[in-house]
C-alpha positions in Angstrom: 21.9 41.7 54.7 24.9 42.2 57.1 26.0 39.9 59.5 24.9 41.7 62.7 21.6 42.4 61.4 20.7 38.8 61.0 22.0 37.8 64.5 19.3 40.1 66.2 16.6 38.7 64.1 14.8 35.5 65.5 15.4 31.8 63.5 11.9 32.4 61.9 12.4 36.0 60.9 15.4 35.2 59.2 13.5 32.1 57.4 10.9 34.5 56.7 13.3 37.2 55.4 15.4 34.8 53.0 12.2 33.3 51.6 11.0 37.1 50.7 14.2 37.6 49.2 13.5 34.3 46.6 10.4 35.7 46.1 8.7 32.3 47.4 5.0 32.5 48.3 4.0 30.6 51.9 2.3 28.1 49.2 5.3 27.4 47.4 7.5 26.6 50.4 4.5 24.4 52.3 4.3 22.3 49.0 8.3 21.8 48.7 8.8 21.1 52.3 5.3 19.1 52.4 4.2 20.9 55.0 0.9 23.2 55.4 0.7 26.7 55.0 -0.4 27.4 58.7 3.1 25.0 59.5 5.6 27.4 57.6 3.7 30.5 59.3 4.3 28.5 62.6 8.4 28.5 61.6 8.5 32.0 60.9 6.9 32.7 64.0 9.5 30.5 66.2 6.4 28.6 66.8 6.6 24.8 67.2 3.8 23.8 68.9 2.0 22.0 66.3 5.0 19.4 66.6 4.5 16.6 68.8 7.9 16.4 69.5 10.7 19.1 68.5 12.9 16.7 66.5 10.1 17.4 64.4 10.4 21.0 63.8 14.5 20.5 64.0 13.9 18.3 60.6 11.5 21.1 59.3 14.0 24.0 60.1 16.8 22.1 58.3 14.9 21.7 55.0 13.1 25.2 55.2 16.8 26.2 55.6 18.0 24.5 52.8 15.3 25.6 50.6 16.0 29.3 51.0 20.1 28.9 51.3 20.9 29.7 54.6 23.0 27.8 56.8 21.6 24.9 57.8 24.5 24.3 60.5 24.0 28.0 61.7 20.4 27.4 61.9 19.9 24.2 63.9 22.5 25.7 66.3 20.4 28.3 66.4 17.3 26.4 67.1 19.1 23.6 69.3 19.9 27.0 71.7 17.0 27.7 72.4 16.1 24.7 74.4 
């Protein structure tokens, strides 16, 4: 993926797109991030209201982030931006 391709896709498109690229099911990332399936769908989707607070999701970003190997700086600027 090139650089300017993954700035005009959203935080949870680009989570989405590195986990397809692992090849990791929605099932396998829930269970590592102990999270449920409807939770990483929310992440993908730039979706955070099934956090009561967004500290939450920030904490769930950063691991989902780490789990697929993106940037986990990048990412929670990323996220911090858009609120």
């Amino acid at each position: 993926m090139n650089v300017d391709a993954s700035e005009k896709l959203s935080l949870g498109l680009r989570l989405q797109q590195a986990r397809l690229e692992k090849k990791y099911s929605l099932n396998y990332v829930a269970e590592k991030l102990h999270l449920s399936k409807q939770q990483v769908e929310s992440l993908e989707r730039d979706d955070y209201s099934y956090v009561s607070a967004l500290a939450y999701a920030r904490g769930h970003l950063r691991l989902y982030a780490k789990l697929v190997d993106l940037p986990v700086t990048e990412v929670l600027k990323d996220f911090d931006a858009l609120g």
